[in-house]
Legacy VTK file of the C-alpha trace (Angstrom):
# vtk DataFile Version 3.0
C-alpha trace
ASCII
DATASET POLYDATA
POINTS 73 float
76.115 99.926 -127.388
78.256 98.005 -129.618
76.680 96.188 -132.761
77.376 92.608 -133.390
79.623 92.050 -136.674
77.524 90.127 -138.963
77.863 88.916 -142.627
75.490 89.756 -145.375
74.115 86.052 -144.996
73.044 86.751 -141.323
71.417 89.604 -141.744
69.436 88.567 -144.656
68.232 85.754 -142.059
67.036 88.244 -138.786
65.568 90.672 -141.879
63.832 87.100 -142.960
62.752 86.854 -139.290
61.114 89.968 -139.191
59.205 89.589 -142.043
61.406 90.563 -145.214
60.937 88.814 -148.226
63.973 88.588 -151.095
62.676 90.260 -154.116
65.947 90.446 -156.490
69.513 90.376 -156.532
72.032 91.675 -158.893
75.723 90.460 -158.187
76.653 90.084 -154.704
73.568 92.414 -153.514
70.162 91.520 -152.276
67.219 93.400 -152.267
64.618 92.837 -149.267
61.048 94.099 -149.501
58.599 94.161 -146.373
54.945 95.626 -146.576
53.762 97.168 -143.445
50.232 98.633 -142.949
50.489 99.500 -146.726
53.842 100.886 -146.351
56.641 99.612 -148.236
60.266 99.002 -146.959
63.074 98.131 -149.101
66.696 97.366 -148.701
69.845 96.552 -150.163
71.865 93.646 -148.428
75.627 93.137 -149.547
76.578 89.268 -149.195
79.750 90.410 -148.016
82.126 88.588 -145.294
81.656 91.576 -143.032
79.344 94.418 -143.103
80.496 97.311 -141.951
78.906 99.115 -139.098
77.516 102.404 -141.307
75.943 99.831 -144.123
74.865 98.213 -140.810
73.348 101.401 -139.017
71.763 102.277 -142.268
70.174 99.006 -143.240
68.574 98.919 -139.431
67.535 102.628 -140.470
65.816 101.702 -144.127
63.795 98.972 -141.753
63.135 100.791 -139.213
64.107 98.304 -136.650
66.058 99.654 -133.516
69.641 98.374 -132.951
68.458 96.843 -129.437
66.473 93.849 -131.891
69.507 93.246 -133.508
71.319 92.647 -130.366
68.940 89.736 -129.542
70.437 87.883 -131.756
LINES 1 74
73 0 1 2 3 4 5 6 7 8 9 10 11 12 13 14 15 16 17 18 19 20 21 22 23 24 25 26 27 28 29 30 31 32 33 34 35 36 37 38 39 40 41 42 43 44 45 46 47 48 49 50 51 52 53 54 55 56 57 58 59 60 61 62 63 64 65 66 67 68 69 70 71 72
């Protein structure tokens, strides 16, 4: 299954959707917090043009969503 190419904007929205809250930023990253059952989940979003399928793959991974969600979109 093929992901979607998405910028760094869009996927700070459908992490927003799920629940993710922007915590900080420093440059052209944003950090994403979520608390779940008292479990914490953080990760980094670049605000780049294109994100690249492995920074994809791994930010789905740090969330622990599955790749089918993100082909909702």
């Amino acid at each position: 299954m093929r992901l979607p190419i998405l910028s760094g904007k869009e996927v700070i929205k459908f992490l927003s959707r799920k629940g993710f809250e922007i915590v900080g930023r420093k440059g052209s990253h944003i950090r994403l917090k979520r608390e779940i059952n008292g479990k914490v989940l953080v990760t980094v979003v670049p605000l780049h043009k294109k994100i690249d399928v492995g920074t994809l793959l791994a930010i789905l991974k740090q969330c622990e969503i599955e790749r089918q969600e993100l082909k909702k979109l």
